[in-house]
C-alpha positions in Angstrom: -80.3 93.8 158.2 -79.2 92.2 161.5 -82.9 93.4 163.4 -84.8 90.3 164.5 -82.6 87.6 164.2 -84.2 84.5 165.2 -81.7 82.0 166.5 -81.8 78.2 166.4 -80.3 75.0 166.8 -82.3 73.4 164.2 -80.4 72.1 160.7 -81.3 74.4 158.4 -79.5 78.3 157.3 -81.0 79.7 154.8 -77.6 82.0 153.9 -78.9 84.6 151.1 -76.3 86.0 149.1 -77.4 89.5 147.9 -75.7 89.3 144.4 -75.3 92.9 143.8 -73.5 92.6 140.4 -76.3 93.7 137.9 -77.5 96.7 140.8 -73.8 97.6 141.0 -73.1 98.1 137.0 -76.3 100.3 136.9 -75.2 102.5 139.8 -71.9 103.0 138.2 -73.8 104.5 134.9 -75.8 107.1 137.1 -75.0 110.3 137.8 -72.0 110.9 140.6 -74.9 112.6 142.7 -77.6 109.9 142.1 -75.1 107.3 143.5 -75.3 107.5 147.6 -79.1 107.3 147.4 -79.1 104.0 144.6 -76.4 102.4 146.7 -79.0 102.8 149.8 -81.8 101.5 148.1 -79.5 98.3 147.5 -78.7 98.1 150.6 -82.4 98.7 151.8 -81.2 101.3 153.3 -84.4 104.3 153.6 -82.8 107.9 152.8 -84.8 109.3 155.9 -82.6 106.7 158.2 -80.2 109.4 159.2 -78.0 106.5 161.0 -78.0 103.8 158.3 -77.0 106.7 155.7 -74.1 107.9 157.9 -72.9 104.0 158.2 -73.1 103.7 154.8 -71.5 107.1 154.1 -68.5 106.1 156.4 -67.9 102.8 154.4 -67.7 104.6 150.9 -66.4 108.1 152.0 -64.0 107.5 154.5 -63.8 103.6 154.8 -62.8 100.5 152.4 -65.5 100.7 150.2 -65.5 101.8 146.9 -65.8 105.8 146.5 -69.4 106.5 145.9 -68.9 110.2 145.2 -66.3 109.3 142.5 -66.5 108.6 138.9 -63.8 106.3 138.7 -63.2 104.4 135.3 -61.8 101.5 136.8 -65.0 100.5 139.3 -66.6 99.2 136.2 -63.3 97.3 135.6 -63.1 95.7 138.7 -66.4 95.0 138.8 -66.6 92.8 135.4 -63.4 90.8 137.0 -65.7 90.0 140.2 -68.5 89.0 137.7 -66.0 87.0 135.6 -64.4 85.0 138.8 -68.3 84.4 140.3 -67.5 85.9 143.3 -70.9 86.2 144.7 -71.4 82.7 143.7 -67.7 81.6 145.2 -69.3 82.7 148.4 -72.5 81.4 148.3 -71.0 77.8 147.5 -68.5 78.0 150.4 -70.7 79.0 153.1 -73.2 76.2 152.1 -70.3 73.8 152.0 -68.9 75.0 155.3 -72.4 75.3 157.1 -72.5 71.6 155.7 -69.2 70.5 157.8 -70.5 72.3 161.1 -73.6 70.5 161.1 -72.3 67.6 160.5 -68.9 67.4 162.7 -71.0 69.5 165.9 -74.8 69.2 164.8 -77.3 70.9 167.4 -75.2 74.1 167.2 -76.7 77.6 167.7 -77.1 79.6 164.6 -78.9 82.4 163.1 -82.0 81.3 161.0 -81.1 83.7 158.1 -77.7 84.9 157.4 -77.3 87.9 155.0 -74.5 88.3 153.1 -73.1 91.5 152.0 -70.1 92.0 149.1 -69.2 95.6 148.1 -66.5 96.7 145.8 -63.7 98.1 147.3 -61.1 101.2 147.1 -58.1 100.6 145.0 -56.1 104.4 146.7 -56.3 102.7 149.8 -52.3 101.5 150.8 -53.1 98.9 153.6 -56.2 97.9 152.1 -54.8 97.1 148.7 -51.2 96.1 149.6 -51.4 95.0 153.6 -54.6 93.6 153.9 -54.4 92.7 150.4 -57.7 93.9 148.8 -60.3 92.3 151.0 -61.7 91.7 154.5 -64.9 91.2 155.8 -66.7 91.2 159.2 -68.9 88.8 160.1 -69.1 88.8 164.5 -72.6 89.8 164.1 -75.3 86.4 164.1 -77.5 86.9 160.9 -74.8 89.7 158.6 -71.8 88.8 156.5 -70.3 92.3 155.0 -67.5 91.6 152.8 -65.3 93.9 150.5 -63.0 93.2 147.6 -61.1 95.0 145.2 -60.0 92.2 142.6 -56.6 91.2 142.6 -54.4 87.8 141.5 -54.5 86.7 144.7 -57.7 87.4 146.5 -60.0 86.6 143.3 -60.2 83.0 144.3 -60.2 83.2 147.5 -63.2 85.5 148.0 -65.7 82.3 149.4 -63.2 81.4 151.7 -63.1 85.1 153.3 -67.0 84.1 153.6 -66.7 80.9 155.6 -64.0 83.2 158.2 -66.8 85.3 158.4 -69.4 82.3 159.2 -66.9 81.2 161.9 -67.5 84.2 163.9 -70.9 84.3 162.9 -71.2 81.0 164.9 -69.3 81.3 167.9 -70.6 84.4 168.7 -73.9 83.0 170.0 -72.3 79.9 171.5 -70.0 81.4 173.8 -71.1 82.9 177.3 -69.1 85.6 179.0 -67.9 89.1 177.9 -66.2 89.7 174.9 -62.4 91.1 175.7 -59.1 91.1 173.7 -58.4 87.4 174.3 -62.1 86.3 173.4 -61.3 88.5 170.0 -58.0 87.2 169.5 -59.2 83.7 169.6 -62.1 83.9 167.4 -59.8 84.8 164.8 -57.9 81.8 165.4 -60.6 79.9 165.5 -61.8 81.6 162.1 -58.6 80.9 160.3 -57.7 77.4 161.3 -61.9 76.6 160.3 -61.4 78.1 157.0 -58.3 75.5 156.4 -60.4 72.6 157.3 -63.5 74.0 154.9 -61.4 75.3 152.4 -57.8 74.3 152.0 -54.2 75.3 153.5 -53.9 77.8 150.6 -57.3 78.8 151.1 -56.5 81.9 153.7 -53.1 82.8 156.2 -51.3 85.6 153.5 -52.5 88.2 155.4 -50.1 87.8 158.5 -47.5 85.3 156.8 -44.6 86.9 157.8 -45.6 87.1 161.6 -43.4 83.6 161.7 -40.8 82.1 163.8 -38.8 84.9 166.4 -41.5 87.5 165.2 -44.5 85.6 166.3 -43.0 84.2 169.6 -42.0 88.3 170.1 -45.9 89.1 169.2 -47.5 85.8 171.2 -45.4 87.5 173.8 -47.2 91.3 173.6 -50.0 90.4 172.2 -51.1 87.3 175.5 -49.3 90.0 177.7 -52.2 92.1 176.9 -55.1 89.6 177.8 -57.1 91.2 181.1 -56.2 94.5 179.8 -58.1 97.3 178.2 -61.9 97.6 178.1 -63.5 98.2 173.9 -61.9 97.4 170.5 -59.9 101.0 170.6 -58.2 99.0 173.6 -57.3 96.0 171.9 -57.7 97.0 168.1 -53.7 97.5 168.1 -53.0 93.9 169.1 -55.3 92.2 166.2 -54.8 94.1 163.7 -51.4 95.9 164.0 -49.9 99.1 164.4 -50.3 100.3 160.9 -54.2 100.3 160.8 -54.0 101.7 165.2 -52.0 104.1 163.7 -54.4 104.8 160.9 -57.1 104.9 163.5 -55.3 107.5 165.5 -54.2 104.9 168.3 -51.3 103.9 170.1 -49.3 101.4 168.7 -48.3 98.3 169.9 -45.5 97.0 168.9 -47.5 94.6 167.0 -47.2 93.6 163.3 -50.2 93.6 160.8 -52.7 91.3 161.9 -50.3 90.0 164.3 -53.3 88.8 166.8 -54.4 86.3 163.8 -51.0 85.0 163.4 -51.4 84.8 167.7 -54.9 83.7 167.7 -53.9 81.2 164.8 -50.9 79.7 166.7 -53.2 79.4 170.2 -55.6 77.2 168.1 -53.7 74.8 166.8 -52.3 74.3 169.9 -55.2 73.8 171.9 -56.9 71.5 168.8 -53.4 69.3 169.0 -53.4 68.6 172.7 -57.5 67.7 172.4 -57.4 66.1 169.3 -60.5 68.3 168.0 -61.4 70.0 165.1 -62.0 74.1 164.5 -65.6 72.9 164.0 -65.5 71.6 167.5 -64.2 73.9 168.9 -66.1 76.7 167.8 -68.1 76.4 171.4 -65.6 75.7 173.6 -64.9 78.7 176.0 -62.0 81.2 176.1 -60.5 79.8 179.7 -60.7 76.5 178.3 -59.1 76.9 175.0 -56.2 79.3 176.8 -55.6 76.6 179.5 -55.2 73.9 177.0 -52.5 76.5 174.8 -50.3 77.4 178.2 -51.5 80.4 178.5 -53.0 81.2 182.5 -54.7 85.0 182.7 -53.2 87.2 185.2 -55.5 90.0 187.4 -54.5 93.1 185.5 -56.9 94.7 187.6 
């Protein structure tokens, strides 16, 4: 999905929402053994791919997706309460409304042509899916894919197109900023993410996720978590400090010390004070570099070197 992106600085995404609903209900009629191969073919995923199968294995065996060896009576459930809140067309609304606001607060910005958008059903057993990340994520660092996943709750059922335009955030820094990408750079895009979702979206729109990193507990985690800039060297490194010990520990990493999705509530907190001492927006910012924004939040790297 993400081969031959074309980038551009031109006016126009086209942002295609795959709107899986329909494909979905029919998988979850077939046969427990017929499932894997229909969800590929939804995916446009060939059988023969042996690395695009054990992605998409990994995702629904062992990941947050929805248990594609299982016949689970509450998948078709779920999935009607996803049809019924228009989730698919939540997101496609909110990331044209959000691509609309970039354009037009930082026009000439770099951007994937096409951006393909991704929502899968998720897995209800999971603990700190369901109850710490609260039923839905998505990923969205690479330019030209949006994968989301959501198991319907209360809460996240309205705010599914607003987990879309954190996505598009990342999707659109990514191939602004030049240098390497490091547990500072990470830590900010989330920031970046969040505080862009506010503007698009609303205050209530996103934040639940790491609301109770607040007052001493964030200044303990702004303390850990920027202690750790210059360290490390790939997300098992720095995977701890943005997300938390409880998923590290999931991952079979060392902990932190670090809350769940502490580094949001960090990256959050270096935002908004970088955007109040220059008086721009998220949407602004977006392109700024790392050194810049860190500067401009009091925060000088040291040689861990």
């Amino acid at each position: 999905m993400t081969m031959g992106i074309v980038l551009t600085t031109g006016e126009q995404m086209e942002i295609v929402v795959h709107d899986d609903a329909v494909a979905m209900a029919k998988l979850l009629k077939l046969p427990v053994e017929k499932r894997l191969g229909a969800l590929a073919a939804m995916r446009g995923v060939s059988e023969f791919d042996e690395a695009a199968m054990k992605h998409l294995r990994q995702i629904h065996e062992r990941g947050d997706g929805f248990r594609v060896g299982v016949d689970d009576p509450r998948y078709a459930g779920a999935l009607a309460r996803l049809v019924e809140a228009d989730a698919w067309g939540q997101v496609k609304r909110e990331l044209a409304r959000a691509w609309e606001y970039q354009r037009a607060v930082l026009p000439g910005i770099h951007h994937a042509e096409t951006v393909d958008v991704v929502l899968t059903l998720g897995n209800p057993d999971d603990t700190i899916f369901m109850e710490r990340t609260l039923g839905y994520y998505g990923m969205g660092a690479i330019p030209g894919s949006i994968w989301m996943v959501a198991w319907p709750t209360d809460y996240n059922v309205s705010r599914i197109g607003a987990c879309g335009v954190h996505e598009l955030a990342h999707n659109l820094r990514t191939p602004n900023v030049e240098g390497h990408f490091d547990l500072a750079e990470w830590v900010i895009q989330e920031g970046l993410a969040e505080v862009f979702t506010v503007e698009v979206c609303g205050a209530d729109s996103t934040g639940r996720w790491y609301s109770s990193v607040k007052d001493k507990v964030l200044e303990a985690t702004w303390q850990k978590v920027t202690a750790a800039f210059g360290t490390g060297h790939s997300f098992p490194d720095w995977t701890p400090y943005v997300l938390g010990d409880e998923v590290a520990g999931r991952m079979g990493l060392r902990p932190a010390g670090v809350p769940h999705m502490g580094g949001y509530a960090v990256g959050r907190a270096i935002v908004e004070r970088y955007l109040a001492a220059t008086g721009l927006k998220a949407a602004q910012a977006i392109v700024r570099p790392k050194s810049e924004i860190l500067k401009a939040a009091g925060i000088t790297l040291k040689d861990k070197s």
